[in-house]
PLY file of the C-alpha trace (Angstrom):
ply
format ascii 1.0
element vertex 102
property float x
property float y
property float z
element edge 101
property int vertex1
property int vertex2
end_header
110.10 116.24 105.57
106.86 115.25 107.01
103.12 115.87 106.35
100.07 116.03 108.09
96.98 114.98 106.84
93.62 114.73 108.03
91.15 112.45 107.46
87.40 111.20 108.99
87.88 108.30 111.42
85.07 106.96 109.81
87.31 106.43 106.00
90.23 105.52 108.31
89.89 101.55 107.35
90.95 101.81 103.38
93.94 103.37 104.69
94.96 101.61 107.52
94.45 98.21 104.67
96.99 100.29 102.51
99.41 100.78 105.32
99.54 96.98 105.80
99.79 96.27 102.39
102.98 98.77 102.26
106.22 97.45 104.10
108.50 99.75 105.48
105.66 102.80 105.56
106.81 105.10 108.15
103.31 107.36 109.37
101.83 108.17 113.11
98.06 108.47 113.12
96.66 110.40 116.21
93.01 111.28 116.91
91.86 114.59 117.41
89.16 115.78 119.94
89.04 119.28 121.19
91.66 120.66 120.23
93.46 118.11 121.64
95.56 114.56 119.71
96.05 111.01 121.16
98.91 108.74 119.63
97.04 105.83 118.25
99.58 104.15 115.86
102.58 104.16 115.00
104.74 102.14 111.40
107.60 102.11 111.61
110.84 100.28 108.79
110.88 97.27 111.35
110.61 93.57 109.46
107.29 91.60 109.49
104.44 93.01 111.01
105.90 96.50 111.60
103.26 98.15 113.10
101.40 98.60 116.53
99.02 100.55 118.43
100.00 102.51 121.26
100.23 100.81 124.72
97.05 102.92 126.47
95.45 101.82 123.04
95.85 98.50 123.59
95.07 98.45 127.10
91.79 100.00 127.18
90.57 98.27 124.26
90.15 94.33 123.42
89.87 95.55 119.67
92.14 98.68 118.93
90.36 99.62 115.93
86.96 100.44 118.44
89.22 103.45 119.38
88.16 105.22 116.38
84.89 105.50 117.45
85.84 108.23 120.13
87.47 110.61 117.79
85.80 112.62 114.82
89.17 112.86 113.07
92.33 111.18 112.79
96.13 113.55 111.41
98.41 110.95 110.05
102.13 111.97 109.62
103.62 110.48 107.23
107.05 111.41 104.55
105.94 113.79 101.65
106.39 110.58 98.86
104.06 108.54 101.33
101.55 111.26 101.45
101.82 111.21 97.76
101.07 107.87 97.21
98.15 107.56 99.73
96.48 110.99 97.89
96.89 109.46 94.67
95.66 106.09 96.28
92.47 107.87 98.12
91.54 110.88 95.88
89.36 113.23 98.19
89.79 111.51 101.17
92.69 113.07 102.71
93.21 116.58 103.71
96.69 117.78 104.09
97.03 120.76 107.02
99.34 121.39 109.79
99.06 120.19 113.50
96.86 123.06 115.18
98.22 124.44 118.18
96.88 122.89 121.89
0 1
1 2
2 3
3 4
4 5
5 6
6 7
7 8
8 9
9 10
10 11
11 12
12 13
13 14
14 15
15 16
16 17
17 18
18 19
19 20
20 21
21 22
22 23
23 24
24 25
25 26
26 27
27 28
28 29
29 30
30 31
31 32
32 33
33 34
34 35
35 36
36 37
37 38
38 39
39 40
40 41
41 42
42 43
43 44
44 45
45 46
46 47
47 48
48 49
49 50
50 51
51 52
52 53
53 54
54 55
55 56
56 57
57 58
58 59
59 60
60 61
61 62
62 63
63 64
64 65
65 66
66 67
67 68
68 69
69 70
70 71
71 72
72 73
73 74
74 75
75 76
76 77
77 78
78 79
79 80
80 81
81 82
82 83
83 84
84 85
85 86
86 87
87 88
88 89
89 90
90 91
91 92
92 93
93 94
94 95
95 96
96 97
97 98
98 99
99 100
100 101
């Protein structure tokens, strides 16, 4: 079972240092502007660096991370024991909700 859960794209840095610091972390994180979500990244249980931004991600921006700057808020979807973990890791930080309707 997955969760959602919503977070500033401003706090999104802490987290996205826990995801690489946690091998084998399955989670999407999409951004959210009006009404509307873009994949941004994607974990998956590859080996080594097993992570990666989406393709229009990487082609539109040099640095991936300047993405953030467009959207207000970032859903990440992650397993119920990951979303665990990352609310006991960032207490406060995370809101957990469910994918509004486009």
């Amino acid at each position: 079972m997955t969760n959602s859960l919503f977070l500033a794209s401003r706090d999104f840095e802490p987290v996205y240092s826990w995801f690489e610091n946690h091998e084998g972390v399955r989670v999407q994180a999409w951004g959210w502007d009006d009404s509307r979500r873009a994949a941004l990244l994607a974990y998956s249980d590859g080996p080594g660096d097993d992570f990666g931004w989406s393709n229009w991600v990487t082609t539109a921006y040099e640095d991936p991370s300047k993405i953030l700057t467009v959207f207000e808020r970032l859903e990440l979807v992650v397993d119920a024991d990951i979303a665990a973990s990352l609310n006991a890791a960032f207490p406060g930080l995370l809101a957990p909700g469910e994918t509004p309707a486009a």
